[in-house]
Backbone as XML, in Angstrom:
<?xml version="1.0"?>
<chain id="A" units="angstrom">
  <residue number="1" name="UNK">
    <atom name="N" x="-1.869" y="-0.591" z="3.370"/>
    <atom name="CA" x="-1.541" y="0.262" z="2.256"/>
    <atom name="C" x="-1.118" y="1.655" z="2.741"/>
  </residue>
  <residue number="2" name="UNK">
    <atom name="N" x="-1.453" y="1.698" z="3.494"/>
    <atom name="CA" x="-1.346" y="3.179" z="4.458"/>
    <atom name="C" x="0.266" y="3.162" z="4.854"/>
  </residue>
  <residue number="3" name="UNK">
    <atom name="N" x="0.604" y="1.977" z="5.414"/>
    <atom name="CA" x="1.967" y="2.311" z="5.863"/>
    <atom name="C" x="2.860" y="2.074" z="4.677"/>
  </residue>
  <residue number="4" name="UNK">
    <atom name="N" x="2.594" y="1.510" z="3.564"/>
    <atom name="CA" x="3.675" y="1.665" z="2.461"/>
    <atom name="C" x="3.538" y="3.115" z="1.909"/>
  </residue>
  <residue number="5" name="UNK">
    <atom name="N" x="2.367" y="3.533" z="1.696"/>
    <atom name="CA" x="2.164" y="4.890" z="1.183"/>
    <atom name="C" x="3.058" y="5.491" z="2.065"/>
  </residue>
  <residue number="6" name="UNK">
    <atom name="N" x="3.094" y="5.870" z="3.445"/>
    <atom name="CA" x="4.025" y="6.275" z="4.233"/>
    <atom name="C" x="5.512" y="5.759" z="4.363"/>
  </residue>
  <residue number="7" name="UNK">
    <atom name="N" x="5.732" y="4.684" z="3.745"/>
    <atom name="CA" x="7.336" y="4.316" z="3.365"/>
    <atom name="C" x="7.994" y="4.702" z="1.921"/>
  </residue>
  <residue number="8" name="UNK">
    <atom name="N" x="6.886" y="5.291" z="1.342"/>
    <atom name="CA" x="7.343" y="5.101" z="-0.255"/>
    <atom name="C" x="7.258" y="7.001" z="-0.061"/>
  </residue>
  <residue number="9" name="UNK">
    <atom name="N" x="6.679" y="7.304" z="0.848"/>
    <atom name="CA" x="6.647" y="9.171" z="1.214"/>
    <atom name="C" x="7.994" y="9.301" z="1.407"/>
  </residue>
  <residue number="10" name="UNK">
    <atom name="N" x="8.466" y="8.550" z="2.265"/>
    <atom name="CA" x="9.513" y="8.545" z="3.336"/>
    <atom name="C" x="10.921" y="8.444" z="2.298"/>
  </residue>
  <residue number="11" name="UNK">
    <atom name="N" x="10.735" y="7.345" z="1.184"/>
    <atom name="CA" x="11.761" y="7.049" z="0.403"/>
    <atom name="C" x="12.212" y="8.505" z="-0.598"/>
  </residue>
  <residue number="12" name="UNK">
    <atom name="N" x="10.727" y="8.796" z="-0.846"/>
    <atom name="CA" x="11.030" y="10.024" z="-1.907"/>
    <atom name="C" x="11.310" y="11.253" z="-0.842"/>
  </residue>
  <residue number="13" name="UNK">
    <atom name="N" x="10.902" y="11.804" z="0.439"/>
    <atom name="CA" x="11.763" y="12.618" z="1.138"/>
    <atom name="C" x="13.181" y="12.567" z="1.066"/>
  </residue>
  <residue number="14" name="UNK">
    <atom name="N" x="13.891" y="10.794" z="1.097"/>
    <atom name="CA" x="15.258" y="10.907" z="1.685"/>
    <atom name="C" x="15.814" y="11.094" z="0.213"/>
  </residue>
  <residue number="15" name="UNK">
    <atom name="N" x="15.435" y="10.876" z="-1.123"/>
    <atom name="CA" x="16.091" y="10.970" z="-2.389"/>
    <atom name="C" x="16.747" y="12.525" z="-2.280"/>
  </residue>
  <residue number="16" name="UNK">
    <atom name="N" x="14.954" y="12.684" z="-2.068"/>
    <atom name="CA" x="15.669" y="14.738" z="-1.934"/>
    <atom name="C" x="16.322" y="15.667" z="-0.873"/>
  </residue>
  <residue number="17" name="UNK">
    <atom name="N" x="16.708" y="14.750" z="0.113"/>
    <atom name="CA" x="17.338" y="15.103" z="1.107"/>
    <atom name="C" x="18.850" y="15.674" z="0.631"/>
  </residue>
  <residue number="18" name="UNK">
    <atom name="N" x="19.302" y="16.863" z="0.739"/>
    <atom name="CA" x="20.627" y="17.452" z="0.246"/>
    <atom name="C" x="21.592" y="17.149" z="1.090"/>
  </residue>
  <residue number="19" name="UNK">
    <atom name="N" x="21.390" y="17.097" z="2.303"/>
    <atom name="CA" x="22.126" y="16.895" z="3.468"/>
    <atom name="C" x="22.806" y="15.169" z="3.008"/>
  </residue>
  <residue number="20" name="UNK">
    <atom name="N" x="21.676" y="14.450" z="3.322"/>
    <atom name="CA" x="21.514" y="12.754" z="4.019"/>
    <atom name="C" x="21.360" y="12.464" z="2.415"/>
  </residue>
  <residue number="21" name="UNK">
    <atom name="N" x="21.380" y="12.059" z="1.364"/>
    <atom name="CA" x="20.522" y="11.830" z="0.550"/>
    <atom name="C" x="20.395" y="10.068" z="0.467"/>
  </residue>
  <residue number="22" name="UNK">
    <atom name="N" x="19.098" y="9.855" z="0.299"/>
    <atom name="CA" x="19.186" y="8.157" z="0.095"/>
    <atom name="C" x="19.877" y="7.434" z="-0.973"/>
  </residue>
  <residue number="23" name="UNK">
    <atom name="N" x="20.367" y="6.396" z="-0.859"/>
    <atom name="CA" x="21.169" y="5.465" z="-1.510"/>
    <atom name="C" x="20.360" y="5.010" z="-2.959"/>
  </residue>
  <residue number="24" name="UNK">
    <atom name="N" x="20.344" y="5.437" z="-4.154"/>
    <atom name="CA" x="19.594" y="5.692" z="-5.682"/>
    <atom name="C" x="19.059" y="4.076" z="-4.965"/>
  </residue>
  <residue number="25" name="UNK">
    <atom name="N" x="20.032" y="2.857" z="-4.994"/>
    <atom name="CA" x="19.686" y="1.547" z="-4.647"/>
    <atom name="C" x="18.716" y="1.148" z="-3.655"/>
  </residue>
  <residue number="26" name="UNK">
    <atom name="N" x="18.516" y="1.819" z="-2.988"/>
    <atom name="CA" x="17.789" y="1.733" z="-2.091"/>
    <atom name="C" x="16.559" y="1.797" z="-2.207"/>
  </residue>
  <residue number="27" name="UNK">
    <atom name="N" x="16.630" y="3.202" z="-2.773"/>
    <atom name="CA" x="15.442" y="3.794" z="-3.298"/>
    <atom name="C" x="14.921" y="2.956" z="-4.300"/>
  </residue>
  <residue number="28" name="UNK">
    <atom name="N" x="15.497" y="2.171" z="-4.991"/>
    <atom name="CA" x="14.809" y="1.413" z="-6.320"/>
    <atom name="C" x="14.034" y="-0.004" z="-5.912"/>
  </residue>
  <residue number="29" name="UNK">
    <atom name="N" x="15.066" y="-0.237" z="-4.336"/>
    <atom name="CA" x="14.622" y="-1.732" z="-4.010"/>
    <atom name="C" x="13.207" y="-1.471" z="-3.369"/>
  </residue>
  <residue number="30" name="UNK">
    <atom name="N" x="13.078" y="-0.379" z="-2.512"/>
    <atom name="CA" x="11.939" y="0.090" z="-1.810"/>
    <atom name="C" x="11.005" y="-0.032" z="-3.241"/>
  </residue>
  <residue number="31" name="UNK">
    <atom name="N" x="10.791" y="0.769" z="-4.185"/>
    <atom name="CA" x="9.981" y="0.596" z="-5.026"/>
    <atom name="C" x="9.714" y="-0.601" z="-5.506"/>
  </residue>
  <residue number="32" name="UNK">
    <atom name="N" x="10.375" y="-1.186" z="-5.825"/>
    <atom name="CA" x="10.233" y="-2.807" z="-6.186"/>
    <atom name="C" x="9.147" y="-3.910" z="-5.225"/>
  </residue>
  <residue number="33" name="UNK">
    <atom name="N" x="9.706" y="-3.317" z="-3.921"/>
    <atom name="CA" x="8.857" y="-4.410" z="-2.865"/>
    <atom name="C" x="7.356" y="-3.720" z="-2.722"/>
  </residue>
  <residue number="34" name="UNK">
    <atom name="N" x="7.047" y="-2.251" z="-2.885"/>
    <atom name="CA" x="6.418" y="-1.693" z="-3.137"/>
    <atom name="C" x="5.559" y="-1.938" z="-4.229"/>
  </residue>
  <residue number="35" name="UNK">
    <atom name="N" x="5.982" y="-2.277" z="-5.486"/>
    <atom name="CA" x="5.267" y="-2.736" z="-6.463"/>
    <atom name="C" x="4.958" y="-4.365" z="-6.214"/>
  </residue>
  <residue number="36" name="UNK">
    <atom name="N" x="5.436" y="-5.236" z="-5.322"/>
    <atom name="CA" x="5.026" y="-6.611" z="-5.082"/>
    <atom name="C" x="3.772" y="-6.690" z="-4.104"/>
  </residue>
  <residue number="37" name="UNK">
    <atom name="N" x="3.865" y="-5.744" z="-3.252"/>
    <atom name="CA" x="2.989" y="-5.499" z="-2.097"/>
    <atom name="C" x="1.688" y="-5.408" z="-3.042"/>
  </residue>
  <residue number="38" name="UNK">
    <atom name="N" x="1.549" y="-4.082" z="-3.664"/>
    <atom name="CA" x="0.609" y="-3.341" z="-4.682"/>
    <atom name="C" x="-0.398" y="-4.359" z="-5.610"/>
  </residue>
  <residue number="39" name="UNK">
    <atom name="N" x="0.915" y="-5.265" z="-6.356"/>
    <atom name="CA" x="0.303" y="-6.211" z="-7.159"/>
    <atom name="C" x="-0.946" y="-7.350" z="-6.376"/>
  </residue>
  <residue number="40" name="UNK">
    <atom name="N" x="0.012" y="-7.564" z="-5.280"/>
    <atom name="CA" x="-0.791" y="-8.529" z="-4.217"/>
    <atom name="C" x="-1.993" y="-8.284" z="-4.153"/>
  </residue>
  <residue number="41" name="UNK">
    <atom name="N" x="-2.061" y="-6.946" z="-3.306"/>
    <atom name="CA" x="-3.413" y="-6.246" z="-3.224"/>
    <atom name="C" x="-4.472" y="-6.665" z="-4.064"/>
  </residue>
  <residue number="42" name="UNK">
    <atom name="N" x="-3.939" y="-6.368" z="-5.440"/>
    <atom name="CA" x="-5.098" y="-6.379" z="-6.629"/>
    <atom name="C" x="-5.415" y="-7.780" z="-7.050"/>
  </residue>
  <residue number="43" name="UNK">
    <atom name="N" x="-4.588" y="-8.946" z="-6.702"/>
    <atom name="CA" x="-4.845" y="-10.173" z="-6.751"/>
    <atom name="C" x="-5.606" y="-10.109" z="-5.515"/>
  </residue>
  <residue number="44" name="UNK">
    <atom name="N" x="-5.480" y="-10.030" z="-4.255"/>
    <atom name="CA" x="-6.862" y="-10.168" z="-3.496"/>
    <atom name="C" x="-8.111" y="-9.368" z="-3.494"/>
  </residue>
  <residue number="45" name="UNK">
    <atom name="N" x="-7.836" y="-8.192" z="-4.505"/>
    <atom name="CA" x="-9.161" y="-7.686" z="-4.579"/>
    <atom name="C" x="-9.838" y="-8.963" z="-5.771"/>
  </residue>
  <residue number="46" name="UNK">
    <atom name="N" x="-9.215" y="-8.790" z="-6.257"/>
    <atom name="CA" x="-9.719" y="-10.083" z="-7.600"/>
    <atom name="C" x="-10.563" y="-11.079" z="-6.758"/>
  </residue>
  <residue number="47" name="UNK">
    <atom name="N" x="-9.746" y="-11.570" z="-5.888"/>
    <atom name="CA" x="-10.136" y="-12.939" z="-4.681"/>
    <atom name="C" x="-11.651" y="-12.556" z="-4.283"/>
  </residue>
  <residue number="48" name="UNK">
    <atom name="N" x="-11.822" y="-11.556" z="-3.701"/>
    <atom name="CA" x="-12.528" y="-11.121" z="-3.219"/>
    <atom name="C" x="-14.235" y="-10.839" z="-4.186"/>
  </residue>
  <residue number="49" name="UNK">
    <atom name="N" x="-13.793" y="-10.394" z="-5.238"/>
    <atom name="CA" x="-14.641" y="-9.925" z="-6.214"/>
    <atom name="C" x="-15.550" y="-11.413" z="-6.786"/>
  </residue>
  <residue number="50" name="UNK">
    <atom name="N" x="-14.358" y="-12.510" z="-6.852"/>
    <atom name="CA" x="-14.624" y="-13.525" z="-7.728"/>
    <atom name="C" x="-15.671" y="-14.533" z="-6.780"/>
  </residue>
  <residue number="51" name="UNK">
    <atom name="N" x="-15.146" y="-14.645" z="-5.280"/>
    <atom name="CA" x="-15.523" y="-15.466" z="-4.212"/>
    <atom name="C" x="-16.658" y="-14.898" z="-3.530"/>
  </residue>
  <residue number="52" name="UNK">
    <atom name="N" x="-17.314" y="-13.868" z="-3.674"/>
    <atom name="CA" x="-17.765" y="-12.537" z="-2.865"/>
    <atom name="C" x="-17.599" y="-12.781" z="-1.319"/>
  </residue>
  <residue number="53" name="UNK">
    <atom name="N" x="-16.109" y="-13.146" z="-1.022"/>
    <atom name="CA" x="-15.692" y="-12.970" z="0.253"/>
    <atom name="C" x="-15.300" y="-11.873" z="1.269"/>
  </residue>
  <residue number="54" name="UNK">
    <atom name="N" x="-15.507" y="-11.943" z="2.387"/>
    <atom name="CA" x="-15.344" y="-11.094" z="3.150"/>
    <atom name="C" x="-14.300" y="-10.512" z="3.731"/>
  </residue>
  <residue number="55" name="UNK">
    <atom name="N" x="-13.003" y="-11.698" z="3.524"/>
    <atom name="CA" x="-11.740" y="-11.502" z="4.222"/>
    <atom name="C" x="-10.927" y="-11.934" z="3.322"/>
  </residue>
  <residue number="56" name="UNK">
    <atom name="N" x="-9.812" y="-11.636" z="3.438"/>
    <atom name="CA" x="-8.619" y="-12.991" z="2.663"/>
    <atom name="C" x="-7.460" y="-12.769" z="3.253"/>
  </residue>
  <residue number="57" name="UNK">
    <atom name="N" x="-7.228" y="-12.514" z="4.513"/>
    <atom name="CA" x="-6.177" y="-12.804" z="5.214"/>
    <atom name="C" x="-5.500" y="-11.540" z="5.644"/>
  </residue>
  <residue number="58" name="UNK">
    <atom name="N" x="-4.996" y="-10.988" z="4.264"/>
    <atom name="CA" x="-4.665" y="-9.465" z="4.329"/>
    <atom name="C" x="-5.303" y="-8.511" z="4.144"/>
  </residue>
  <residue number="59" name="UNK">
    <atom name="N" x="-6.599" y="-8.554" z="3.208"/>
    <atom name="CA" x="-7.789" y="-7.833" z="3.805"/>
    <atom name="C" x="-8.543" y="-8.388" z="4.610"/>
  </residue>
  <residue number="60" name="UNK">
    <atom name="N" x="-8.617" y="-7.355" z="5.895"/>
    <atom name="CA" x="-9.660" y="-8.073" z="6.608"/>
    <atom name="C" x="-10.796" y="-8.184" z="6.643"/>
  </residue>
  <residue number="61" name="UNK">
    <atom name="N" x="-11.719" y="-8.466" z="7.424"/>
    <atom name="CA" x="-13.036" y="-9.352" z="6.817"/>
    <atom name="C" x="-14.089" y="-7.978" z="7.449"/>
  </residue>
  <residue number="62" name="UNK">
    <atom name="N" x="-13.530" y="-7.398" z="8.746"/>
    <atom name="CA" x="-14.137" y="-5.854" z="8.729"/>
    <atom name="C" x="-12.954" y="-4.601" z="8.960"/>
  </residue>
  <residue number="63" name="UNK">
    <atom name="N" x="-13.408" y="-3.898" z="7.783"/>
    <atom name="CA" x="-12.595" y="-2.741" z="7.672"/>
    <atom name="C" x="-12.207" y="-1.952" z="8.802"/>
  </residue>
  <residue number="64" name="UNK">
    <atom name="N" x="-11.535" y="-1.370" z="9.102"/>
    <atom name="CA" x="-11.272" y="0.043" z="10.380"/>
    <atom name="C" x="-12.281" y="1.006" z="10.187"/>
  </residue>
  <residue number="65" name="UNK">
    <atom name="N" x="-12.715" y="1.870" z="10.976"/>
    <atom name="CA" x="-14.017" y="2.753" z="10.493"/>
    <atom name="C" x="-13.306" y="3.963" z="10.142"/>
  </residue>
  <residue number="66" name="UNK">
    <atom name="N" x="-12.427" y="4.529" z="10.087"/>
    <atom name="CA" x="-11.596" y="5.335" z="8.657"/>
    <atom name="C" x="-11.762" y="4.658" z="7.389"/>
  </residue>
  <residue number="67" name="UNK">
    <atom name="N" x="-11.380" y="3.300" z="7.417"/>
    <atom name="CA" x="-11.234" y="3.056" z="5.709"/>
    <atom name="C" x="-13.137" y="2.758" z="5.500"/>
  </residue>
  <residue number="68" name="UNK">
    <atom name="N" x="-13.831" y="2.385" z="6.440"/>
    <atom name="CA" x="-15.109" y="2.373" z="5.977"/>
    <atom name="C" x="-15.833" y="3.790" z="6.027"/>
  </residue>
  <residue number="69" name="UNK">
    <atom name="N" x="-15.503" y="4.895" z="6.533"/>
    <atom name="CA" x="-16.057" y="6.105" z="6.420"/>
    <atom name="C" x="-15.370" y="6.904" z="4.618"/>
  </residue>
  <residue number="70" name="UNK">
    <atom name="N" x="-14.403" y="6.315" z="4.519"/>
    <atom name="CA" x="-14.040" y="6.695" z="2.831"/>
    <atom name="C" x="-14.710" y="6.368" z="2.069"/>
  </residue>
  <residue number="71" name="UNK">
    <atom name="N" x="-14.855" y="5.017" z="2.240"/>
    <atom name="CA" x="-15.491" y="3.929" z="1.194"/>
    <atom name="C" x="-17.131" y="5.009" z="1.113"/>
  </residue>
  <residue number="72" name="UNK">
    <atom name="N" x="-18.019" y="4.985" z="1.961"/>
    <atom name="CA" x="-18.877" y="6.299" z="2.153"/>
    <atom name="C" x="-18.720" y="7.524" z="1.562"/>
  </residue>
  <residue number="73" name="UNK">
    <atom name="N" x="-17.599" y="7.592" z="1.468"/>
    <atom name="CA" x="-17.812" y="9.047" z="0.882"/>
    <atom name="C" x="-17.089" y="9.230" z="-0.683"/>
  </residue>
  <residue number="74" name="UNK">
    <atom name="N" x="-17.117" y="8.043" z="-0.980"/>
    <atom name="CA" x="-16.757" y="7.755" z="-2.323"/>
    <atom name="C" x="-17.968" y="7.235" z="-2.923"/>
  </residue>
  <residue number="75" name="UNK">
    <atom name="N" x="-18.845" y="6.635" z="-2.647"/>
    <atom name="CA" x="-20.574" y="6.565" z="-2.951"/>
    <atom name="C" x="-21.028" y="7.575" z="-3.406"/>
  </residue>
</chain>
């Protein structure tokens, strides 16, 4: 999620780029795959919630200790 957040940063930099500016199309398709990615997610949190599983392929079964030091400080 981290690196789409950082592609979807990246998309809205190049919109406003005066110089370079990104292709409107481009920009819309990025959002699109962006919103498929997103949806996914929340179907495997679902997975996860329903199964009380640990992994499901694209989440993994142990977090990075960044995303588990958040999760902490959101408690």
């Amino acid at each position: 999620m981290e690196d789409l957040r950082n592609h979807l940063f990246a998309t809205l930099e190049g919109l406003l780029d005066r110089d370079k500016p990104l292709d409107v199309e481009v920009a819309k398709t990025v959002a699109k795959t962006a919103s498929v990615l997103i949806d996914s997610a929340k179907v495997e949190v679902e997975y996860l919630k329903i199964t009380g599983g640990k992994g499901s392929g694209f989440i993994p079964e142990q977090l990075p200790e960044k995303s588990q030091a958040q999760i902490r400080r959101l408690k």
